[in-house]
Steps between C-alpha positions, in 0.01 A plus 500: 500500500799506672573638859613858424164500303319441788617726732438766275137361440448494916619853555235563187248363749640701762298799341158281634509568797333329785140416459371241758256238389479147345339635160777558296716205626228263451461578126901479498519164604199386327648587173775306631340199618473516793813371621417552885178261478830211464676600816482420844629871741519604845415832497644750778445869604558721760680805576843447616649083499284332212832516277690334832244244527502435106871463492437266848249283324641450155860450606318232697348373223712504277739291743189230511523421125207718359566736218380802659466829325484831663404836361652827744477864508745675456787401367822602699801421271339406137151511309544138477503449863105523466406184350673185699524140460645293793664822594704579132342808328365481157757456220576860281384272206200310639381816639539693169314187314192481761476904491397442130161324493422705809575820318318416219165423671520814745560709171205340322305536792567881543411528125147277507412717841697782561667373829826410531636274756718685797839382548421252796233374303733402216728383758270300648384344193901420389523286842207323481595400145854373544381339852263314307739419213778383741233284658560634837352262789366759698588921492548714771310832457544840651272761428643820372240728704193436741345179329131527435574709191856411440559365137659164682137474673413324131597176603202214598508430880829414633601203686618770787437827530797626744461857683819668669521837703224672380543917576428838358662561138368618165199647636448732200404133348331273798397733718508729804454250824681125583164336455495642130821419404442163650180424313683577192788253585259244609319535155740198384295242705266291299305229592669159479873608633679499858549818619837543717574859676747574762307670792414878441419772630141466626335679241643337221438155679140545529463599069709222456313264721172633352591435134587140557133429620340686294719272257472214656871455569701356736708747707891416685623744686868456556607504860812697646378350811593158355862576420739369740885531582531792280844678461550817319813581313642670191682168351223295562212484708313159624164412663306192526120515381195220601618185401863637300780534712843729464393678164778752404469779311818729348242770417550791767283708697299432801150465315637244299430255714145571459480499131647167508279361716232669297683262160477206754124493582458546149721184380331319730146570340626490169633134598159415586408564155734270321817702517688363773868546588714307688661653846847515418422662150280734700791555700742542212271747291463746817884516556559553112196771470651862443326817409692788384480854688302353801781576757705357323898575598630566219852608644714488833777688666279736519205283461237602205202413514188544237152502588172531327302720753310704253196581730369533846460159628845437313698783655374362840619141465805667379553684826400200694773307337754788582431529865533105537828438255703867569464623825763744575638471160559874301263460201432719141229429291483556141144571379297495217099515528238534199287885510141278514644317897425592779846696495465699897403163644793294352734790657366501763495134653857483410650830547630507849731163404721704274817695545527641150217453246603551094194489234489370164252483220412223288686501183235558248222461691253775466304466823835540692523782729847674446758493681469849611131493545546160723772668695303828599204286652757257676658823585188600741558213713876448479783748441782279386346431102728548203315438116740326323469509091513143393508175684823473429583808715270435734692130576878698501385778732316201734826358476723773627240606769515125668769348640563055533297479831197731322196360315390673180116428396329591176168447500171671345355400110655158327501702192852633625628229712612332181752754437628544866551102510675509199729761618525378854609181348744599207645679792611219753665331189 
């Protein structure tokens, strides 16, 4: 099978749907044997930072000699970008060759019982599989969605289980209230790991803090309160944190600092367990981590930046970040947000930064809102909106309305930050 063969085979599975449940990728891996059962993970969820804190604790790891895998969701530039070792993406070829044996157990599963495997299951079950192959040391997990029913939820208990921001999204899936959507999330706790979250709202902390004794797990909260001689910036941003002094991280945004500190507390658990790293290869690994579209500047004079806000709690770290980094600076927004998020609220906590607001849609994407449809609700709040057609447009006309002392920010779903990056980027050459 080769990689155009397996694309086309994963946008089959696209017509699956989302089922949550363990069912169907337990019989999946089973008829592949098991290759999670040979793997050592830290699994994380949350809301908004667990793919921060991933990139935070496998760069690290990586940096300390271990052959760490990771598995993300989504993908901003490539398919391939999914399934990571030590930070390189799956080859085309080795991902075309491990797609095979997967396929052919999900089809002869869906044949002996009439249910086929979703496309995150078969996704799932392709990482696990090369990780195991490639002999990884240890794999760094994100869920895709909540975690007690999330197809990654498979694995046996974790070394760490790792719990950023935790807020309200998909609720047509985990439920109405915080404490639901928590209890979901904390589903990945199982008795015999370390359980790491940053400190959340209080009642998300008390679901979390319930699970791990009911589990019998040992909880570390990491502690803002702890971090000391912290500087913001957009270059690069330092802080010193319990016993490690002047990390640096290049990754912008004031809540940053947080998720880092989040990665640190973690590290040092994991190191307790028989992974340790050494402090200037700690050091090294934060300075080196980067995470695509998570205000990320992506261009200057005027200054671009891309940012993943795709729900509430996002859109409100966003507008946190603007007040502290662009006070007094003339700012457009281009904006993209998915028809199932909580689309008023998202305009709303970061309306009133704008000058000029242009929408865009998701290229392909068919929970996008439209660019028209996006621009009328934005339109309610704010009277300077413009739809543009393509991301292409919508980067030209951002262009023209700023001038070199203005900031441009795109922000909303990842699933079209891709292409503004890409543009943005092509564009400063």
């Amino acid at each position: 099978m080769n990689y155009q063969e397996a694309l086309a085979y994963m946008q089959e599975c696209n017509t699956f749907g989302v089922v949550p449940g363990l069912e169907n990728i337990k019989e999946l891996l089973a008829r592949l044997g098991n290759p999670q059962e040979k793997l050592s993970f830290i699994h994380i969820a949350g809301t908004n930072g667990k793919g921060s804190v991933m990139n935070f604790i496998s760069t690290v790891l990586t940096e300390g000699g271990y052959k760490t895998g990771r598995y993300i969701s989504p993908a901003i530039f490539e398919y391939r970008e999914l399934f990571q070792i030590n930070g390189k993406p799956i080859s085309k070829a080795e991902l075309g060759k491990t797609m095979e044996p997967v396929r052919e157990a999900a089809e002869a599963m869906a044949a002996e019982t009439g249910r086929h495997p979703t496309v995150f299951e078969v996704e799932t079950a392709l990482a696990f599989l090369w990780f195991c192959q490639k002999k990884c040391d240890i794999v760094v997990l994100e869920t895709g969605m909540g975690g007690l029913l999330d197809a990654t939820n498979v694995i046996p208990a974790p070394l760490l289980c790792v719990f950023a921001s935790i807020s309200m999204d998909h609720m047509a899936f985990l439920g109405d209230t915080l404490e639901e959507i928590a209890a979901q999330k904390a589903g990945i706790i199982k008795p015999g790991s370390r359980v790491v979250s940053c400190r959340q709202l209080p009642e998300a902390m008390g679901v979390i803090e319930e699970a791990c004794k009911e589990k019998g797990c040992e909880l570390f909260v990491s502690d803002m309160g702890s971090a000391k001689n912290v500087k913001y910036g957009l270059e690069k941003q330092r802080f010193s944190y319990k016993g490690h002094k002047n990390l640096e991280i290049t990754m912008a945004g004031i809540h940053q600092i947080d998720n880092c500190a989040l990665a640190v507390e973690a590290l040092d658990r994991l190191a307790d367990l028989g992974f340790p790293v050494k402090e200037e290869k700690l050091k090294a690994g934060l300075l080196r981590a980067k995470w695509p579209g998570r205000f990320e500047i992506i261009g200057r004079k005027p200054l671009f930046i891309a940012d993943g806000a795709h729900n509430e709690d996002g859109a409100v770290k966003l507008a946190q970040s603007i007040r502290f980094y662009f006070t007094n600076r003339r700012i457009i927004y281009i904006m993209g947000i998915l028809k199932d998020k909580e689309v008023d609220k998202i305009i709303l906590n970061t309306c009133d930064y704008a000058d000029a607001i242009i929408t865009v849609a998701a290229p392909g994407n068919p929970r996008a809102m439209s660019s028209c449809e996006l621009a009328e609700v934005v339109r309610r709040v704010h009277e300077n909106v413009t739809a543009a057609d393509s991301p292409e447009e919508a980067v030209e006309m951002a262009r023209l309305l700023a001038g070199k002392e203005d900031v441009i920010i795109a922000f909303g779903s990842l699933s079209f930050l891709g292409d503004i990056i890409r543009i943005a980027e092509k564009r400063q050459q």
